[in-house]
PDB file of N, CA, C and O in Angstrom:
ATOM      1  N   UNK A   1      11.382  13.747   5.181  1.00  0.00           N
ATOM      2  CA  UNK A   1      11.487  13.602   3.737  1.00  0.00           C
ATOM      3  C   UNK A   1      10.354  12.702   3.237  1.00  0.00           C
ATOM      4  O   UNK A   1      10.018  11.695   3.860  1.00  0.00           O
ATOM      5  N   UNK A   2       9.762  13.102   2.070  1.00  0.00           N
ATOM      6  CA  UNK A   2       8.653  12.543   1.752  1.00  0.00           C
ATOM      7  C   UNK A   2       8.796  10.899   1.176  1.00  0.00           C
ATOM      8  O   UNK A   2       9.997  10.638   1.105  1.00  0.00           O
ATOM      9  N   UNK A   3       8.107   9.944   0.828  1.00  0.00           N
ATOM     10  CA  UNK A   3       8.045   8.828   0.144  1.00  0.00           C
ATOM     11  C   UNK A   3       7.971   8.719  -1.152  1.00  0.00           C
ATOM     12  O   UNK A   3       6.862   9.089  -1.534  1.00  0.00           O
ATOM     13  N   UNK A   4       8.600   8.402  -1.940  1.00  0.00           N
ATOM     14  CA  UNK A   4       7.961   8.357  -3.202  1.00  0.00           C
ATOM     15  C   UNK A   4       7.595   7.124  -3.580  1.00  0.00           C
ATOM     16  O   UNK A   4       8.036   6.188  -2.913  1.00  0.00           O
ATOM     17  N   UNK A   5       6.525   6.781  -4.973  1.00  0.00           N
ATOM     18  CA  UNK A   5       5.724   6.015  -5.313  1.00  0.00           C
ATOM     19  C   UNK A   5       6.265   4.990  -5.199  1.00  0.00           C
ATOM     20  O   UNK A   5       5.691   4.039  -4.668  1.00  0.00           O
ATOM     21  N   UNK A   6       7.716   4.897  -5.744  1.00  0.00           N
ATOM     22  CA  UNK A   6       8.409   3.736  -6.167  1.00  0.00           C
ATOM     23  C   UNK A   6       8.873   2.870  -4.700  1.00  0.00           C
ATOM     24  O   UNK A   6       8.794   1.642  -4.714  1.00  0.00           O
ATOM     25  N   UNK A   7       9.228   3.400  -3.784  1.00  0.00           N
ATOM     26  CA  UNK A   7       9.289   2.811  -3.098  1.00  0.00           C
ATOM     27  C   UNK A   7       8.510   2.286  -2.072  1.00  0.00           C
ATOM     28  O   UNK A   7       8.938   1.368  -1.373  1.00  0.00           O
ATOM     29  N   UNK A   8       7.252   2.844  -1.890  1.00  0.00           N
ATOM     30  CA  UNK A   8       5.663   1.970  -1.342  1.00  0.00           C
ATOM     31  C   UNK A   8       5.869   0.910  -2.185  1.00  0.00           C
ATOM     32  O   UNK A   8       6.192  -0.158  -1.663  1.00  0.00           O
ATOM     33  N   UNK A   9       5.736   0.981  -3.551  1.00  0.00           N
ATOM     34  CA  UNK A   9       4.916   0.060  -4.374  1.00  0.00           C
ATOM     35  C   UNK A   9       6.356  -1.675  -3.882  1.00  0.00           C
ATOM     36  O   UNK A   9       6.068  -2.831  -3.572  1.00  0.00           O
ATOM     37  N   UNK A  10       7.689  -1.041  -4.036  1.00  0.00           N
ATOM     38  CA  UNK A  10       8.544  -1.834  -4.081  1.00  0.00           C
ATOM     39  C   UNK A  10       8.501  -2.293  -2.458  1.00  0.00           C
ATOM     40  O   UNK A  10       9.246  -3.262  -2.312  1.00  0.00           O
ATOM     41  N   UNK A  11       7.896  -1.917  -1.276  1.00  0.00           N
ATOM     42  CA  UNK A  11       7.814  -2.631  -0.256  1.00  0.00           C
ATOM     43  C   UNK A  11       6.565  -3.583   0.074  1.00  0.00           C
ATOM     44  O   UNK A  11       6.474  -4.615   0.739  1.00  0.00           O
ATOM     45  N   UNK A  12       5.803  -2.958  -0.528  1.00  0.00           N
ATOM     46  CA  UNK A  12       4.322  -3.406  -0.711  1.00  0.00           C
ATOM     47  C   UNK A  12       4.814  -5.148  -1.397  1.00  0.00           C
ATOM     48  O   UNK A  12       4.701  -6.289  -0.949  1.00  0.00           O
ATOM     49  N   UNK A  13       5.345  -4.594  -2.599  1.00  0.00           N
ATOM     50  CA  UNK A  13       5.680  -6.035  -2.943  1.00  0.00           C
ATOM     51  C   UNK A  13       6.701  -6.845  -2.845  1.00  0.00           C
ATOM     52  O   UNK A  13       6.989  -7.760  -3.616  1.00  0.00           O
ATOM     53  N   UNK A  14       7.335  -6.459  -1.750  1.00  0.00           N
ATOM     54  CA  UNK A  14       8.052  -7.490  -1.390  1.00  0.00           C
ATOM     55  C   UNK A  14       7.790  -8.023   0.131  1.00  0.00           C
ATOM     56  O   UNK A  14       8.611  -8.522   0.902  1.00  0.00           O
ATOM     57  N   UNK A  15       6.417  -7.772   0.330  1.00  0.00           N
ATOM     58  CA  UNK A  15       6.133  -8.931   1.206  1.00  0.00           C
ATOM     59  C   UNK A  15       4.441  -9.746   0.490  1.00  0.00           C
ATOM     60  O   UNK A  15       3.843 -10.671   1.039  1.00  0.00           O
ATOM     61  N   UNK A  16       4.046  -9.096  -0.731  1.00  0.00           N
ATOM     62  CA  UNK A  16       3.259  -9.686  -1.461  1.00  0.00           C
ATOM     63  C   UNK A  16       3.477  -9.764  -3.072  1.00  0.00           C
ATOM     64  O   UNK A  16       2.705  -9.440  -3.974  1.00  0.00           O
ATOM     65  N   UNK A  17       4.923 -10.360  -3.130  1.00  0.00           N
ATOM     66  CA  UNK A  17       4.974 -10.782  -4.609  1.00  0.00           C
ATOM     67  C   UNK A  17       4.213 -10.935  -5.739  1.00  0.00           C
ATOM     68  O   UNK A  17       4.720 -10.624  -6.817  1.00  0.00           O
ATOM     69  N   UNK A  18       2.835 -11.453  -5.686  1.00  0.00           N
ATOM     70  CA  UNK A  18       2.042 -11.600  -6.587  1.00  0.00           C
ATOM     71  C   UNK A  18       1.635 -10.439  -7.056  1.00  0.00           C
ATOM     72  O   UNK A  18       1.744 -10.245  -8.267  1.00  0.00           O
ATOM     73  N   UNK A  19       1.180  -9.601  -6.359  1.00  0.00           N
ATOM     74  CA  UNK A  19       0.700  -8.299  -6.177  1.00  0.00           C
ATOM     75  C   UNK A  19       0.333  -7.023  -6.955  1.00  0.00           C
ATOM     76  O   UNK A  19       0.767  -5.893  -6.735  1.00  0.00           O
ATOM     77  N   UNK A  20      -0.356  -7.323  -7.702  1.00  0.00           N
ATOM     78  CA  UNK A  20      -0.472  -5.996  -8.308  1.00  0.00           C
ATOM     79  C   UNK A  20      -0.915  -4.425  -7.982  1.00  0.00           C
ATOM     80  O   UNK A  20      -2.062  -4.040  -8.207  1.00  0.00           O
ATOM     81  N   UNK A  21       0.275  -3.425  -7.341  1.00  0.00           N
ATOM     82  CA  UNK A  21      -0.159  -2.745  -7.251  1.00  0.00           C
ATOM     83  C   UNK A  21      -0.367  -1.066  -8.082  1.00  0.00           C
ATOM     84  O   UNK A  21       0.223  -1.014  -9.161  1.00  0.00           O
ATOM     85  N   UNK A  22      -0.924  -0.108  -7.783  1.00  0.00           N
ATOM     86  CA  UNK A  22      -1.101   0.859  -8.498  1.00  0.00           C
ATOM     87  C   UNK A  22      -1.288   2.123  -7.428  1.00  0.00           C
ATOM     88  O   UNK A  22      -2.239   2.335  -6.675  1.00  0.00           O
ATOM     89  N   UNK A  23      -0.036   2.909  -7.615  1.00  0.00           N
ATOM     90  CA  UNK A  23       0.176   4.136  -6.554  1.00  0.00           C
ATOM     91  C   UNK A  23      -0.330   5.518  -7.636  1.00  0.00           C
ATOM     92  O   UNK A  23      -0.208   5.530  -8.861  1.00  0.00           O
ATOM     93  N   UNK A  24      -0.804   6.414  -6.931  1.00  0.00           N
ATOM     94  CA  UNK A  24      -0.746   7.706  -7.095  1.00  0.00           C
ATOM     95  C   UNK A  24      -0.896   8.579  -6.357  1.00  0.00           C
ATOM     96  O   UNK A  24      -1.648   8.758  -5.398  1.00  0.00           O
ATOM     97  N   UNK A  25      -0.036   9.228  -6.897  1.00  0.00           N
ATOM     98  CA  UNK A  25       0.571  11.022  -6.125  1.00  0.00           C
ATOM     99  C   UNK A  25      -1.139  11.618  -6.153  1.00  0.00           C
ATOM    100  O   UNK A  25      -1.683  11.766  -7.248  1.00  0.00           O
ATOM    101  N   UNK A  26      -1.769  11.879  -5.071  1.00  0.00           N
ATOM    102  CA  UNK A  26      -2.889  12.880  -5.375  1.00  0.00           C
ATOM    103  C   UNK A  26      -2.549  14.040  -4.859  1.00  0.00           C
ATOM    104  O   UNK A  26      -3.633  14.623  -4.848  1.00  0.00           O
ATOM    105  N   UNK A  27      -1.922  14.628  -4.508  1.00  0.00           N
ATOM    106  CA  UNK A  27      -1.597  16.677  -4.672  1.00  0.00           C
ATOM    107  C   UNK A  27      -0.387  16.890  -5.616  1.00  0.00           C
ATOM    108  O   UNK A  27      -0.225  17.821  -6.404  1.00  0.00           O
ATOM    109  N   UNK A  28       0.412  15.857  -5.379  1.00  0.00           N
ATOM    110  CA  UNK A  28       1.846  16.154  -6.057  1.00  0.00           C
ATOM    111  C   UNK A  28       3.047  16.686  -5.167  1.00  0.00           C
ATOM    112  O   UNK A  28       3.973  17.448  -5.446  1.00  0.00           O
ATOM    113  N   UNK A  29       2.782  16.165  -4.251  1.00  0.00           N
ATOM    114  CA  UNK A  29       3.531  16.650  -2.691  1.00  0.00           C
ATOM    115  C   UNK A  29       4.037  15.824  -2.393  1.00  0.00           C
ATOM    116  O   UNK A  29       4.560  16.170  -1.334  1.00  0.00           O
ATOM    117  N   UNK A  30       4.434  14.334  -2.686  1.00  0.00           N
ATOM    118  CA  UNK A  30       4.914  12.960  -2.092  1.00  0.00           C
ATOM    119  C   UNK A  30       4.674  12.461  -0.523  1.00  0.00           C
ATOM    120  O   UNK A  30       5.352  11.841   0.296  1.00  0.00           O
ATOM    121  N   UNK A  31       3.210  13.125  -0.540  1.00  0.00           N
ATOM    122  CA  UNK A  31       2.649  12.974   0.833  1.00  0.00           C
ATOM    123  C   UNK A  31       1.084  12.419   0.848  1.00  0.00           C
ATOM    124  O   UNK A  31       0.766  11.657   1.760  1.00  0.00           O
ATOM    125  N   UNK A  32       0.342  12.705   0.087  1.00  0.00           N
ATOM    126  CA  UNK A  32      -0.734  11.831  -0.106  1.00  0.00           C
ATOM    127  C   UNK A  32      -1.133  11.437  -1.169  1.00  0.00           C
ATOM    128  O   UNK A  32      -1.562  12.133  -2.089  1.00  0.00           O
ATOM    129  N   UNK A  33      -0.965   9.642  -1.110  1.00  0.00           N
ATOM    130  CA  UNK A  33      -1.107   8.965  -1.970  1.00  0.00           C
ATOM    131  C   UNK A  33      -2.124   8.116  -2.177  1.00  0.00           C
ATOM    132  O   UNK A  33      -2.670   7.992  -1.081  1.00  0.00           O
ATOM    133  N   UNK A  34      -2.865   7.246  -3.238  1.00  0.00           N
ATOM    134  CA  UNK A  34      -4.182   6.593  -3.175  1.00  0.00           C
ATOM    135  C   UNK A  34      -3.176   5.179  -3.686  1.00  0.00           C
ATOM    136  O   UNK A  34      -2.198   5.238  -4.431  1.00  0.00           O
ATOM    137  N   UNK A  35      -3.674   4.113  -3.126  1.00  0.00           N
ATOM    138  CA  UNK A  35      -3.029   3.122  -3.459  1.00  0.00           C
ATOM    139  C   UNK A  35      -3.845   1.936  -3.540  1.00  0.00           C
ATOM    140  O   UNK A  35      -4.552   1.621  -2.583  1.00  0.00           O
ATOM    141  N   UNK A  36      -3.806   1.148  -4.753  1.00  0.00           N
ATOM    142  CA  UNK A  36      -4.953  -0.036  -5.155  1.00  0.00           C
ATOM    143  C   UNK A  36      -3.875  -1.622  -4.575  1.00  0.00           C
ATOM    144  O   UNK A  36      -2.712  -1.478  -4.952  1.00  0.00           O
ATOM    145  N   UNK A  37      -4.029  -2.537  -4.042  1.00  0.00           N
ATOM    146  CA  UNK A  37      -3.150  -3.617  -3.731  1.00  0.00           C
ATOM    147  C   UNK A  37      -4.534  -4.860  -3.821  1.00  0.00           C
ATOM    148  O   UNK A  37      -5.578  -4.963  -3.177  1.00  0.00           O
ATOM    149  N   UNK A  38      -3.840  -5.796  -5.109  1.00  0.00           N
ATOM    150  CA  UNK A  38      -4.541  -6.405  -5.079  1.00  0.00           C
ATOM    151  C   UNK A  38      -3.339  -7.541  -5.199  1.00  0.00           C
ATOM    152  O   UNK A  38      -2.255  -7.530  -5.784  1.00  0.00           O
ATOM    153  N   UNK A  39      -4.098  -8.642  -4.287  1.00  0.00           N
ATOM    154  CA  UNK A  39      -3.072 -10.042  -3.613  1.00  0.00           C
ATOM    155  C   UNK A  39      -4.209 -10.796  -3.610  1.00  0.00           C
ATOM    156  O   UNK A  39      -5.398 -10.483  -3.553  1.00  0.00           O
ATOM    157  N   UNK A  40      -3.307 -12.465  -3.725  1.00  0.00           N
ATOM    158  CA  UNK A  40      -3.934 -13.640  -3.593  1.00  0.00           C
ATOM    159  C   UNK A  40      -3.744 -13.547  -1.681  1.00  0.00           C
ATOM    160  O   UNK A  40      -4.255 -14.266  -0.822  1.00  0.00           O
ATOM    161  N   UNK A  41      -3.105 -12.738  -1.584  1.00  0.00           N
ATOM    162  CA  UNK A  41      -2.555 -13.105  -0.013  1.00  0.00           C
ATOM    163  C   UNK A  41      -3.845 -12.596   0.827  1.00  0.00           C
ATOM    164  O   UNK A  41      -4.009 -12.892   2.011  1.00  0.00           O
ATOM    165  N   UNK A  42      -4.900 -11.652  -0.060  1.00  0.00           N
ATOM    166  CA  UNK A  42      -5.674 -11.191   0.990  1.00  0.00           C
ATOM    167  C   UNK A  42      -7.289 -12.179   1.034  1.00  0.00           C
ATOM    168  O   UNK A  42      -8.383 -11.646   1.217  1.00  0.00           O
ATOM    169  N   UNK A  43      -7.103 -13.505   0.846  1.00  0.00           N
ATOM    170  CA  UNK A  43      -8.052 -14.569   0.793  1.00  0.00           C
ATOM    171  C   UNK A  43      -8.489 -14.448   1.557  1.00  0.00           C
ATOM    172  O   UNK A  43      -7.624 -14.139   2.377  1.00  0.00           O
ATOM    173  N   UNK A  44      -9.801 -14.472   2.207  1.00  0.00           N
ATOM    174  CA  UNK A  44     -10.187 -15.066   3.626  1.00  0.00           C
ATOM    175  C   UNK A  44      -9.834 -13.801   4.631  1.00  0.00           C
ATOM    176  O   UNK A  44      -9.837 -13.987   5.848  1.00  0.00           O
ATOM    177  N   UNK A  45      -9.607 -12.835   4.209  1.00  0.00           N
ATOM    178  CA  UNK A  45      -9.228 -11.712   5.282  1.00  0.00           C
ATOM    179  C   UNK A  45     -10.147 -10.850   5.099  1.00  0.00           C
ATOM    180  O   UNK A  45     -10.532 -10.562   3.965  1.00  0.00           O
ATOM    181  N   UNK A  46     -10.782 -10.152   6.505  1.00  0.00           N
ATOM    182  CA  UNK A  46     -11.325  -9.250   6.395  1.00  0.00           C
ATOM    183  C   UNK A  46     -10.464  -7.836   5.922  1.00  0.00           C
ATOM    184  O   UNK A  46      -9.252  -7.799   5.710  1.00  0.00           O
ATOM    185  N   UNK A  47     -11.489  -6.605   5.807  1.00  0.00           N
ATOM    186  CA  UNK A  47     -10.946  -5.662   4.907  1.00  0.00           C
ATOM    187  C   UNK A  47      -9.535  -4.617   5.914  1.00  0.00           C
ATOM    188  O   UNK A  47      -8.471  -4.038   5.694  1.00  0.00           O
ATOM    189  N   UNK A  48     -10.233  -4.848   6.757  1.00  0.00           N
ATOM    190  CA  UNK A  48      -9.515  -4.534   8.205  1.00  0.00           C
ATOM    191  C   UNK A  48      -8.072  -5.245   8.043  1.00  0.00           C
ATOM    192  O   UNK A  48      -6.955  -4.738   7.937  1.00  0.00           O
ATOM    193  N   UNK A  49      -8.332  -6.101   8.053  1.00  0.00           N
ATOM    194  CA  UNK A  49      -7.199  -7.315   8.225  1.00  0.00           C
ATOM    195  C   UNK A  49      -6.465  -7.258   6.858  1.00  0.00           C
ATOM    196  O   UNK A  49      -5.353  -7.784   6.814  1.00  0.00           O
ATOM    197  N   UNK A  50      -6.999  -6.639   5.664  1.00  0.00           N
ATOM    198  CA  UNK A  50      -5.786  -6.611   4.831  1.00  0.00           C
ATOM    199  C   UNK A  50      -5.086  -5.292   4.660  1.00  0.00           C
ATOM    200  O   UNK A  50      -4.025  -5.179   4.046  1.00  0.00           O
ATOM    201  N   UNK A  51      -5.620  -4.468   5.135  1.00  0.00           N
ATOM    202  CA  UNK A  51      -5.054  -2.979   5.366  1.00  0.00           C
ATOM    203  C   UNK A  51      -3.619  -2.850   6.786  1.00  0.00           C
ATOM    204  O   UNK A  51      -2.567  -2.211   6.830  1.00  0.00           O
ATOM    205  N   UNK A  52      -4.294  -3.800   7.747  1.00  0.00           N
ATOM    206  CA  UNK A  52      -3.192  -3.724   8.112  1.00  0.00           C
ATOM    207  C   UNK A  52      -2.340  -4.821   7.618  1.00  0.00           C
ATOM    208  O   UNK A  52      -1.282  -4.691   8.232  1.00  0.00           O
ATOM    209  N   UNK A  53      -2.240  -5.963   6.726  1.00  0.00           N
ATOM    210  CA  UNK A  53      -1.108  -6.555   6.193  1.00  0.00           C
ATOM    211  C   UNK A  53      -0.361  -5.487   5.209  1.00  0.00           C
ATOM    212  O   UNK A  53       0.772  -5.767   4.817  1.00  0.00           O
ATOM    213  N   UNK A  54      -0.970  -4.288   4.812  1.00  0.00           N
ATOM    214  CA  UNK A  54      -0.188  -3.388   3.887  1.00  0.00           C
ATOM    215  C   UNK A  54       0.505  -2.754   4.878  1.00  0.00           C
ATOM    216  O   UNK A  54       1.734  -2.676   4.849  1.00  0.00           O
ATOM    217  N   UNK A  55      -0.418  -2.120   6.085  1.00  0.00           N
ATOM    218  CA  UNK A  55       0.295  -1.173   6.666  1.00  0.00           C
ATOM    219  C   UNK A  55       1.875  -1.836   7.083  1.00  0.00           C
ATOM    220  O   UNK A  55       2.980  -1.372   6.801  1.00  0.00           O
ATOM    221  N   UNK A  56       1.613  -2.784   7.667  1.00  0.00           N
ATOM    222  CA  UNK A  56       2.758  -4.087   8.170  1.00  0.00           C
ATOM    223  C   UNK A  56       3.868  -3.863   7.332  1.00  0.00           C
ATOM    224  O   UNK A  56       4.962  -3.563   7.812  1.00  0.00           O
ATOM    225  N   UNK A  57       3.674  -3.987   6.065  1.00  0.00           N
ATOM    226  CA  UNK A  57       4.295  -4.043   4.834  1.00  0.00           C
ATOM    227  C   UNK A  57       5.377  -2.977   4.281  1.00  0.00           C
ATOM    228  O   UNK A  57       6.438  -3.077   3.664  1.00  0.00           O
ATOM    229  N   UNK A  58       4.520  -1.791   4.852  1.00  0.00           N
ATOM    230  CA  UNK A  58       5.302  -0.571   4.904  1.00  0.00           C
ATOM    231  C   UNK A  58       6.495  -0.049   5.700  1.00  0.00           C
ATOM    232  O   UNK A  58       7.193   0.930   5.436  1.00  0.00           O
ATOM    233  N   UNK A  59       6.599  -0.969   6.816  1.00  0.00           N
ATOM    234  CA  UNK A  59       7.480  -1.103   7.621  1.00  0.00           C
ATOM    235  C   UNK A  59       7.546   0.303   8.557  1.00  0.00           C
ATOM    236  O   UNK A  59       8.468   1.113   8.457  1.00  0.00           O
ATOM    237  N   UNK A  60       6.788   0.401   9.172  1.00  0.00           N
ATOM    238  CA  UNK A  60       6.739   1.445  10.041  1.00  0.00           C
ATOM    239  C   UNK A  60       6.037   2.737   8.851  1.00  0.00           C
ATOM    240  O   UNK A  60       4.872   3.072   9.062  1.00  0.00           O
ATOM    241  N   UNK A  61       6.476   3.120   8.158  1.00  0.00           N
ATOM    242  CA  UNK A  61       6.319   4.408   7.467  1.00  0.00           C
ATOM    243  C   UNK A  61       4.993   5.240   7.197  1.00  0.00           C
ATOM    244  O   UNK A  61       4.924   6.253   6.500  1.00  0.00           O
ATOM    245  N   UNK A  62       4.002   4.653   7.845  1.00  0.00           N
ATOM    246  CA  UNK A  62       2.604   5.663   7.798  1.00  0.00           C
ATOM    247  C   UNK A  62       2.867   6.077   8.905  1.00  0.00           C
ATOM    248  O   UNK A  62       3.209   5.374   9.856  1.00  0.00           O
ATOM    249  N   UNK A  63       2.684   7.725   8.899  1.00  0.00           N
ATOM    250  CA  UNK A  63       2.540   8.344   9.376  1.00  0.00           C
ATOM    251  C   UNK A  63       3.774   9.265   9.987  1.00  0.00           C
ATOM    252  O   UNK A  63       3.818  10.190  10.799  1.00  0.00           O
ATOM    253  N   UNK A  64       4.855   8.483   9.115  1.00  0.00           N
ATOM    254  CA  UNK A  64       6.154   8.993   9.167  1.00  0.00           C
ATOM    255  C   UNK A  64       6.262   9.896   8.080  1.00  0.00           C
ATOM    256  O   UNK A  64       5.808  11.034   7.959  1.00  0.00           O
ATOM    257  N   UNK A  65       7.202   8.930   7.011  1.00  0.00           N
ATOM    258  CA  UNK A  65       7.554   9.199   5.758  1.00  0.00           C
ATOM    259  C   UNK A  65       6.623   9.480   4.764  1.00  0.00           C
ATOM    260  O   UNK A  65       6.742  10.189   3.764  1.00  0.00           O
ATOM    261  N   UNK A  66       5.387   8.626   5.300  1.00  0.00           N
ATOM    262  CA  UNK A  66       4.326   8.672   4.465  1.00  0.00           C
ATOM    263  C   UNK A  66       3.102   9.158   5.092  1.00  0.00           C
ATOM    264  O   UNK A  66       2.464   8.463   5.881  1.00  0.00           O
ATOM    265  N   UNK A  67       2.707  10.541   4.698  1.00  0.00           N
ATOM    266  CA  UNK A  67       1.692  10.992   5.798  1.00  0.00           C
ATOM    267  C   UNK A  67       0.474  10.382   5.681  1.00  0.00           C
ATOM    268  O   UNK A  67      -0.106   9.979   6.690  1.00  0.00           O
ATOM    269  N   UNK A  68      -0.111  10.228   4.311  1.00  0.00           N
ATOM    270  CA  UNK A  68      -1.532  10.012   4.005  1.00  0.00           C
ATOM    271  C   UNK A  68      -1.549   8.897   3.091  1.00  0.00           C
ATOM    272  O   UNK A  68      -0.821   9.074   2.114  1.00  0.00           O
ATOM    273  N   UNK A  69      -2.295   7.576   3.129  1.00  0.00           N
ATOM    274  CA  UNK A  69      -2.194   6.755   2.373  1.00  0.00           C
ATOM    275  C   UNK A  69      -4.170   5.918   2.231  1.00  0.00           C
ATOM    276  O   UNK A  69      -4.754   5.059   2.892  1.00  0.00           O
ATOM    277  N   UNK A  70      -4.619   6.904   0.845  1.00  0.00           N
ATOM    278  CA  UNK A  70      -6.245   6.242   0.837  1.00  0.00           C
ATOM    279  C   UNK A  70      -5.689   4.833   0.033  1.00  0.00           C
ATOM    280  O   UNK A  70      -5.009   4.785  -0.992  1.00  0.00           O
ATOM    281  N   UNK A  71      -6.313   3.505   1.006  1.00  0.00           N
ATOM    282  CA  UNK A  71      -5.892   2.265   0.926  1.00  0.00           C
ATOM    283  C   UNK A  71      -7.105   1.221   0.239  1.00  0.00           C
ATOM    284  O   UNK A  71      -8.028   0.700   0.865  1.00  0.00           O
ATOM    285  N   UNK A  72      -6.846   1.098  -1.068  1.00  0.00           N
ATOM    286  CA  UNK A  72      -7.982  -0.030  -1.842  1.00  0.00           C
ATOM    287  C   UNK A  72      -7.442  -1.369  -1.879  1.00  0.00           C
ATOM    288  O   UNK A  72      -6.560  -1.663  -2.686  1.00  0.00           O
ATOM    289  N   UNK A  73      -7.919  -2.198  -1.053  1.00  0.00           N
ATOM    290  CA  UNK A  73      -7.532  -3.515  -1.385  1.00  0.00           C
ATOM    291  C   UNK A  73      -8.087  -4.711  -1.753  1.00  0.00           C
ATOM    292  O   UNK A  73      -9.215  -4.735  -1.260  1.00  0.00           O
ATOM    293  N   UNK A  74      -7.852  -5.820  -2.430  1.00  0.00           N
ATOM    294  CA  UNK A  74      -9.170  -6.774  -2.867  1.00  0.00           C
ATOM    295  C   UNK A  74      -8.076  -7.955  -3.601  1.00  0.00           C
ATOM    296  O   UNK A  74      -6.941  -7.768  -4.038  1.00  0.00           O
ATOM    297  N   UNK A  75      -9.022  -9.422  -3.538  1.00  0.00           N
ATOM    298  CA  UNK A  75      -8.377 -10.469  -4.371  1.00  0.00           C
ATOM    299  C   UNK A  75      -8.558 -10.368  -5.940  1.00  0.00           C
ATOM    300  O   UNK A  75      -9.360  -9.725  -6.617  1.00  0.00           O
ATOM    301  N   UNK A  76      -7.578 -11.193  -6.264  1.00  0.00           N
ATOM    302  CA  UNK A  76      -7.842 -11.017  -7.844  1.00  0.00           C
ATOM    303  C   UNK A  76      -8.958 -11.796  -8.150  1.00  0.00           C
ATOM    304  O   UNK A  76      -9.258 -12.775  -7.466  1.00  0.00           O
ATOM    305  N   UNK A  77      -9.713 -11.370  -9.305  1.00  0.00           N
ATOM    306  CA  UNK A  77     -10.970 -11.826 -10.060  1.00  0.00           C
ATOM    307  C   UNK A  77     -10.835 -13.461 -10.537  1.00  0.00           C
ATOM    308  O   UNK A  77     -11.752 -14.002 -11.156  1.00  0.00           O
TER     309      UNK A  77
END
């Protein structure tokens, strides 16, 4: 069963509260999604290193529930 938006975005932020993130459906299939996560949490981390604090975040679900996930991440301005 596929993922939907709401619940990435709602795991995403609940292990980065501050977090502003921004999901979208790109086919419309609830299978590949583009996702922007921007955290104070990703200070000092390489880009590597904050992709997998999302993946982490997701709690297992790439590559499960969630097949495809293009991952933008960055600190706030």
């Amino acid at each position: 069963m596929p993922m939907d938006a709401g619940e990435i975005e709602r795991l995403i932020k609940e292990s980065f509260p501050d977090a502003k993130v921004e999901i979208q459906d790109l086919r419309g299939d609830g299978d590949h999604y583009a996702a922007l996560v921007v955290s104070s949490a990703f200070e000092g981390k390489s880009r590597v290193q904050q992709h997998q604090m999302v993946y982490k975040a997701l709690k297992g679900n790439m590559g499960g529930e969630l097949h495809a996930l293009a991952l933008q991440t960055s600190t706030p301005d």
